[in-house]
C-alpha positions in Angstrom: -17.8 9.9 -10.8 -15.1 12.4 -10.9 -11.1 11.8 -11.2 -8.9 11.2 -8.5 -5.7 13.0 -8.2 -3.5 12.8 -6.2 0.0 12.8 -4.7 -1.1 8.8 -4.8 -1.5 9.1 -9.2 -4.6 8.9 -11.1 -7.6 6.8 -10.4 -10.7 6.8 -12.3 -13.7 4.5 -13.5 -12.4 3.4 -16.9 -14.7 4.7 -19.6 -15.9 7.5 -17.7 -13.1 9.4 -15.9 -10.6 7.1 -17.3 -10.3 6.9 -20.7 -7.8 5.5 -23.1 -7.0 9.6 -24.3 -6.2 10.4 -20.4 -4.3 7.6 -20.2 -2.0 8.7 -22.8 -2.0 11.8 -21.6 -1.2 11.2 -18.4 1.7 9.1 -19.4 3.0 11.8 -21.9 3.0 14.4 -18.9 5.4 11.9 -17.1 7.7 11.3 -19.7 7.8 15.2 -20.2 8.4 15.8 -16.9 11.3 13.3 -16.5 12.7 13.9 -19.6 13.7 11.0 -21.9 14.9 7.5 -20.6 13.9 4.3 -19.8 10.7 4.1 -17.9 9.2 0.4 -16.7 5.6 -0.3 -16.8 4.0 -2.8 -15.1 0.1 -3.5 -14.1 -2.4 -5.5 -11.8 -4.4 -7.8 -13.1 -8.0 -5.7 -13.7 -9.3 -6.5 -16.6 -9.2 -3.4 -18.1 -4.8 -3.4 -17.2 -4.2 -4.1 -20.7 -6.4 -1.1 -22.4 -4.8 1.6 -20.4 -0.9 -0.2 -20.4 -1.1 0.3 -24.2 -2.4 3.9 -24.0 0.2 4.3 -21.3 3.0 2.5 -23.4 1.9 5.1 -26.5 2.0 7.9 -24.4 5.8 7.6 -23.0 7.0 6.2 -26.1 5.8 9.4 -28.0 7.8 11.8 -26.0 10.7 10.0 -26.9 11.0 7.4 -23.6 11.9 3.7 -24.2 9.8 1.2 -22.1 10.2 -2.2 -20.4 6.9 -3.6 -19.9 7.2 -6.0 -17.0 3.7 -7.7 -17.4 1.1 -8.7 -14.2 2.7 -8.0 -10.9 2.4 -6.6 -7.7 2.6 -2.8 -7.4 6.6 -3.4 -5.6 7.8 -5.4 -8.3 7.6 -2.9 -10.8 8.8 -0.2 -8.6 12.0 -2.4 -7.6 12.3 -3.1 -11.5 13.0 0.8 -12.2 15.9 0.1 -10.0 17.0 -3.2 -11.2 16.6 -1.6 -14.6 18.2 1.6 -13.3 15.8 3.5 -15.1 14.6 6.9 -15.4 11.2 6.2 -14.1 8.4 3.6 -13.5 4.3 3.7 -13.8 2.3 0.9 -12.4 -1.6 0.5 -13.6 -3.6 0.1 -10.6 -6.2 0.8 -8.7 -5.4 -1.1 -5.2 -7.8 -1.7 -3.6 -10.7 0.2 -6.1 -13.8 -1.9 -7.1 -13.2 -3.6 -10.6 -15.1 -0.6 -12.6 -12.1 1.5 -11.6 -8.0 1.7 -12.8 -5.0 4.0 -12.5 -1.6 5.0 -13.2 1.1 5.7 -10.4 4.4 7.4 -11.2 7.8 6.1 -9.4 11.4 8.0 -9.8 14.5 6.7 -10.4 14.7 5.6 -6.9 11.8 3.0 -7.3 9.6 5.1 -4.9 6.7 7.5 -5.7 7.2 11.2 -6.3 6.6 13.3 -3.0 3.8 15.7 -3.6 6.0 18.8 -4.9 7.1 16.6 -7.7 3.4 14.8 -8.0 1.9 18.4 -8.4 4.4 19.2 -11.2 3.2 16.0 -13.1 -0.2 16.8 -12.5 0.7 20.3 -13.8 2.4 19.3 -16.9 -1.2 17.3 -17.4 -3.6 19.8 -16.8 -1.7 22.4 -19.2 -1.3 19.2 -21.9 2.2 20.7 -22.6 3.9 18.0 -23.8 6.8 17.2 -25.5 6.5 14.6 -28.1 8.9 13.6 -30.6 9.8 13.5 -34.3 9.0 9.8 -35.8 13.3 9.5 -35.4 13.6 9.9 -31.6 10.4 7.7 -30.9 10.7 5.6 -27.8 11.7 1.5 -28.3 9.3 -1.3 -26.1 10.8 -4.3 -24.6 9.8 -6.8 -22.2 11.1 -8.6 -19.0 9.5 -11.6 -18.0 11.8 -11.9 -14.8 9.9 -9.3 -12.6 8.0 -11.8 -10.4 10.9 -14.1 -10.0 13.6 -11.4 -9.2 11.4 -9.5 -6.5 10.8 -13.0 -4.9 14.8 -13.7 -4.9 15.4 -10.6 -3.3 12.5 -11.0 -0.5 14.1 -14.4 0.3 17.6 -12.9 0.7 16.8 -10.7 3.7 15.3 -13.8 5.7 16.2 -17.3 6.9 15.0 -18.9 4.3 16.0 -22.2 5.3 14.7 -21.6 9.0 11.6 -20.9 7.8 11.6 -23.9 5.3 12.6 -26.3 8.8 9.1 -25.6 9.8 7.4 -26.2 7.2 3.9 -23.9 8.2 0.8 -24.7 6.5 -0.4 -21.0 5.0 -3.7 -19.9 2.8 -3.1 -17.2 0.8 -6.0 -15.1 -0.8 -4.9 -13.3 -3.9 -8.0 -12.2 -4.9 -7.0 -13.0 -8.2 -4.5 -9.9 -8.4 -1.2 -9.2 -9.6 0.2 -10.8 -6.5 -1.3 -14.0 -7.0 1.7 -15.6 -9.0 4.9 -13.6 -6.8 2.9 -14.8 -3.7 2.7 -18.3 -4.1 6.4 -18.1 -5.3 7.5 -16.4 -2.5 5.7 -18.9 -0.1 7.1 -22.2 -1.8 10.3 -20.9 -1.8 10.3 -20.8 1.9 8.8 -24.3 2.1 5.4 -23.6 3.0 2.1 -25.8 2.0 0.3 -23.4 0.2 -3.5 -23.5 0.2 -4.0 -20.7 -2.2 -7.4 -19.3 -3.1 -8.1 -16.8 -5.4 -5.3 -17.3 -6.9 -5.6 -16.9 -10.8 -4.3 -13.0 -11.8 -7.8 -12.6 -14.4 -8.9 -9.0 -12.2 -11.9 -11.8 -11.2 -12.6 -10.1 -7.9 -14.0 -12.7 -5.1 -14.9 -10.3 -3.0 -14.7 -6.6 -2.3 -11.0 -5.7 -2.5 -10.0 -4.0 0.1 -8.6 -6.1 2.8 -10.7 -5.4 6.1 -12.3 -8.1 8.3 -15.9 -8.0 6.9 -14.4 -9.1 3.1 -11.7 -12.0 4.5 -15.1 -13.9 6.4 -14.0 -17.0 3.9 -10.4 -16.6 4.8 -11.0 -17.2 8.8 -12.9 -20.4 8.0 -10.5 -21.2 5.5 -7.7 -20.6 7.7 -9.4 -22.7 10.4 -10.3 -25.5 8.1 -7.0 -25.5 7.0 -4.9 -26.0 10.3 -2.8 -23.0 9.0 -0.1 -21.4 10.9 -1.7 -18.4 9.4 -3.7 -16.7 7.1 -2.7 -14.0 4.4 -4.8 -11.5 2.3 -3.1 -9.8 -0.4 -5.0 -6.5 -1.9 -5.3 -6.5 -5.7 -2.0 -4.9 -6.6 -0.4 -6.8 -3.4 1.3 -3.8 -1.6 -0.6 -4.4 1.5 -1.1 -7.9 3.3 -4.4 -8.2 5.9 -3.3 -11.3 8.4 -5.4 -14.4 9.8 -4.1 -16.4 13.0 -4.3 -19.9 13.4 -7.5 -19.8 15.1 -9.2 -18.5 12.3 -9.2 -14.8 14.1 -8.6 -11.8 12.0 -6.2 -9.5 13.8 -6.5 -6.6 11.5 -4.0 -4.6 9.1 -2.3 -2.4 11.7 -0.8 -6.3 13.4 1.1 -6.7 9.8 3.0 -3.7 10.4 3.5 -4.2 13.9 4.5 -7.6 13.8 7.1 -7.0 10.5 8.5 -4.2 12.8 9.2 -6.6 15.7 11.2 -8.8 13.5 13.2 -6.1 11.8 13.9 -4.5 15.6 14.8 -7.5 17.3 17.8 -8.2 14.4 18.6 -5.0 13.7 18.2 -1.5 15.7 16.7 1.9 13.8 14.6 4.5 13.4 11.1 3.9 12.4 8.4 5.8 9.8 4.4 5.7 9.8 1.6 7.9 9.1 -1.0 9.3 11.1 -3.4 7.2 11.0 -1.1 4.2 12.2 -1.9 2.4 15.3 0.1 3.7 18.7 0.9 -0.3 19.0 4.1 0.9 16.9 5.3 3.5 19.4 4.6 0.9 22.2 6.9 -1.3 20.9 9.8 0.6 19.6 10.1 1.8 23.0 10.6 -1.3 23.8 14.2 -1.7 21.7 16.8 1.1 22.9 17.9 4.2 20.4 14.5 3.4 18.3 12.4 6.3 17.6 9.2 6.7 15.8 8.4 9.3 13.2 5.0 10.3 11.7 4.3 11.6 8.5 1.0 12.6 6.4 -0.9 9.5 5.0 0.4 8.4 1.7 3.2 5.9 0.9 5.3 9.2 -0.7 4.9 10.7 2.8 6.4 7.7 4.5 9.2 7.4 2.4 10.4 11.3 2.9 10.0 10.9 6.2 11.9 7.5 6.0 14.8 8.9 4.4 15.1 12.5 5.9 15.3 10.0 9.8 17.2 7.4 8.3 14.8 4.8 9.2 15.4 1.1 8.3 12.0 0.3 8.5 8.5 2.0 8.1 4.9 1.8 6.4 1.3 2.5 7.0 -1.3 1.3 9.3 -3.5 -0.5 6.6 -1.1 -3.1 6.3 1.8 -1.4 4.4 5.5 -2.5 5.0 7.9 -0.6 3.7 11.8 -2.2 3.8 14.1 -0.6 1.6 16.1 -3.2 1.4 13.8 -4.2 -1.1 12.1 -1.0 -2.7 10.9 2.0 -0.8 7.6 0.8 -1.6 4.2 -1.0 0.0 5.0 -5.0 -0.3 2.8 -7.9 0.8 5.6 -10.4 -0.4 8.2 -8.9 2.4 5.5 -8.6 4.9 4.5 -12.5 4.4 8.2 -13.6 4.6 9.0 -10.8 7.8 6.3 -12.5 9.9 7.0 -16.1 8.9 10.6 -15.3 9.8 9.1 -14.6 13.1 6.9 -17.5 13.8 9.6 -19.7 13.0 12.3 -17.9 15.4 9.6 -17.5 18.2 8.4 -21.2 17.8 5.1 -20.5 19.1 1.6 -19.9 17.6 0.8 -16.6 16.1 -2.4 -15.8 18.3 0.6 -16.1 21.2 2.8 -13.7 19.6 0.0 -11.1 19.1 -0.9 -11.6 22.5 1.9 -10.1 23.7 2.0 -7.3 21.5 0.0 -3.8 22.5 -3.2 -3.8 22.3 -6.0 -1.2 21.5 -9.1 -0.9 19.7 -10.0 0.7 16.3 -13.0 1.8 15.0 -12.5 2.8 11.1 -15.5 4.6 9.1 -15.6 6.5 5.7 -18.1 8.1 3.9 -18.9 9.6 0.9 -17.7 13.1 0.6 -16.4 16.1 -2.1 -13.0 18.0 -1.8 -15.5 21.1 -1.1 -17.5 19.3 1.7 -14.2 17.6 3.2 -12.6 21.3 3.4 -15.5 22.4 5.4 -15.5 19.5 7.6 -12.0 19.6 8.5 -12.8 23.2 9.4 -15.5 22.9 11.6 -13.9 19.4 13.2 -10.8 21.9 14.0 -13.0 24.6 15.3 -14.6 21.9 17.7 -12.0 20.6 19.1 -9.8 24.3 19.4 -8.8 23.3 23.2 -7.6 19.8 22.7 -4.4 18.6 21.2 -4.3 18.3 17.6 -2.1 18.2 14.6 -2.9 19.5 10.8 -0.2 17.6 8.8 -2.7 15.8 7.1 -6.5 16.3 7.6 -7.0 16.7 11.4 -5.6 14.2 14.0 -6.8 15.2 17.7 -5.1 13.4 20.5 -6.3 12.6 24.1 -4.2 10.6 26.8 -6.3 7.1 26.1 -7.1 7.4 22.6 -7.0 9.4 19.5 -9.3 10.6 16.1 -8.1 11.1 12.6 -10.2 12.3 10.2 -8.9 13.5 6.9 -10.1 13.3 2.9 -8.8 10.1 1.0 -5.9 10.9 -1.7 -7.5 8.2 -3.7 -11.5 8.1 -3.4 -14.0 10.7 -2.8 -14.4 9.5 0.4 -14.0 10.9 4.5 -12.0 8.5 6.4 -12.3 8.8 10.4 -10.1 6.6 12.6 -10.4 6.2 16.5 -8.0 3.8 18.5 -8.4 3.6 22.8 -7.9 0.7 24.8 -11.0 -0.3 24.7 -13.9 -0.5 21.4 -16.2 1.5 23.7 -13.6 4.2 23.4 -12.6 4.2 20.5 -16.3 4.6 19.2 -17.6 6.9 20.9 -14.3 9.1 19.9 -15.5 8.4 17.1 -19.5 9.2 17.6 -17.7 12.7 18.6 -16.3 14.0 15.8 -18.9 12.2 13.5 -21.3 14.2 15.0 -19.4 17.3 13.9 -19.1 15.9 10.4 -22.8 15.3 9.7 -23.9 18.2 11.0 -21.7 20.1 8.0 -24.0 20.7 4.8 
């Protein structure tokens, strides 16, 4: 199993790709490349979190940068900590939404967000040369800690909503941790605002309950959980909680693109502003930003870094990714389930209607998301013969190949974090959408 770099960090399977001595590395590269400071450290809960943390730690406190280790917590509460902190730099140990043999290390800058990919490939640089710049035993870093991460991320979620509208109704939620570093911030966040919280999952021990990722066919418990429950609705946190998968009161999932889209409606109908998302994000976003005069929409390549250049080059107030990423800066410029929850709580309680209602009169298409197993070598020559294919249609390069038609669309680009294809088609209806997909699969597997 090879290494994954990216401008998303390093992931690897720990003990193979990832080891304690890459770790270290990877951590002295950093603090080379940002020169000394402070630099906070954080990490999800996999059980192997506190193995590379210390190699990390040892790394950056060799080349001279003091740490503040901010314990088990979701991926945006260590990036807003290198804010709070007004630090130099962050790294959070994760591997989203990885299968538990895996782990990784992602950078942030001063500004609490990740590096955009000039500045990820200079990391990545210093790395591969191993020219680093450790100190003499006199300038060696200092490590403290701050236990008021989880708290202080939750405090600040709750100051950019109604908290005590929200509390006034009182909404029955289940919440499925998955046992990650949300698990503690999450139920926090959701007491605060007054909710009964059935929480499952809910111990941060890296104890996967099911596979990770946050799609429909790994929530089957949370639907009839939901259901059981009575619940005004259902949330799914990934392991290091920067994206949130949503269940309605029925018990239906309605997919990770609806978290994005319904966090955007809330933000729009307060406040008016531009708007960021990748790619491979649903056109229910453009559908309903038109909908809220002097909005506009911008796209960028996949990958939260992307987002966030795009975000602050348009001066967007709002943005994120199509796999259940929301992005509010008035927070951190960063992924966060724990906004997400309290944006689309906000809006059931000023909307005073059921959530399957609310989605109903969003836009509505059809997805169809595949992946497959596949090396940088074979996904160059895919990309090249999906482009070569498709010559007369409308199509964009930014990232992989996206090709457009007037009722639906295909992306199909490598991941920045698996070795993995990823091939997305949206229409109006599945039938569509699939066979849009059948027709660039068919391109793909015919590659050797």
């Amino acid at each position: 199993m090879q290494l994954i770099t990216s401008v998303s960090g390093i992931r690897g399977v720990v003990g193979e790709t990832l080891t304690p001595h890459l770790a270290a590395d990877a951590a002295a590269a950093f603090a080379t490349f940002i020169g000394r400071g402070l630099i906070v450290v954080g990490r999800d809960s996999r059980q192997s979190g506190d193995m590379v943390k210390s190699a990390v730690v040892s790394g950056l406190l060799a080349c001279g940068c003091d740490v503040v280790d901010v314990g088990v917590c979701a991926t945006p509460t260590t990036a807003m900590m290198v804010t709070r902190h007004k630090a130099a730099g962050g790294v959070m140990i994760t591997a989203s939404h990885n299968p538990k043999p895996w782990n990784g290390i992602k950078f942030f800058g001063a500004e609490g967000c990740a590096p955009p990919k000039p500045l990820a490939e200079k990391i990545l640089g210093v790395l591969a040369a191993r020219d680093f710049r450790f100190v003499p035993t006199e300038k060696v870093g200092r490590l403290a800690c701050d236990e008021t991460a989880v708290t202080q991320h939750v405090e600040a979620v709750l100051k950019t909503v109604d908290a005590a509208a929200i509390r006034k109704r009182r909404f029955r939620v289940v919440l499925d941790s998955i046992n990650g570093g949300g698990a503690v911030g999450g139920r926090q966040l959701l007491e605060a605002l007054g909710c009964d919280v059935v929480h499952v999952n809910g111990e941060p021990n890296g104890d996967f309950a099911h596979t990770p990722e946050p799609t429909a066919d790994n929530l089957v418990d949370l639907t009839r959980q939901t259901r059981e429950a009575g619940a005004a609705a259902g949330f799914a946190q990934d392991p290091d909680a920067d994206r949130l998968a949503i269940v309605d009161e029925t018990g239906r999932y309605i997919g990770e693109e609806y978290t994005l889209v319904l966090a955007a409606r809330q933000v729009l109908n307060r406040r008016r502003g531009n708007v960021a998302v990748n790619l491979s994000t649903s056109r229910m976003i453009d559908d309903l930003v038109a909908r809220y005069d002097g909005c506009a929409v911008y796209r960028s390549a996949v990958g939260e870094a992307n987002v966030v250049e795009v975000m602050k080059r348009e001066n967007c107030i709002f943005g994120g990714e199509g796999n259940g990423g929301v992005i509010d800066p008035r927070i951190v410029y960063v992924r966060d389930s724990l906004i997400s929850m309290a944006l689309v709580l906000q809006l059931l309680a000023d909307e005073a209607r059921p959530l399957s209602q609310v989605v109903a009169d969003l836009p509505s298409y059809a997805s169809v998301k595949q992946k497959f197993e596949c090396s940088p070598d074979r996904t160059a020559k895919i990309l090249a013969a999906v482009r070569k294919a498709f010559a007369d249609e409308k199509t964009s390069d930014v990232d992989g190949l996206r090709i457009d038609w007037p009722d639906g669309w295909v992306h199909i680009r490598g991941s920045n974090t698996e070795p993995i294809m990823r091939v997305i088609a949206e229409a109006r209806d599945e039938d569509r959408a699939r066979a849009l997909c059948v027709r660039v699969r068919a391109v793909a597997d015919a590659v050797g």
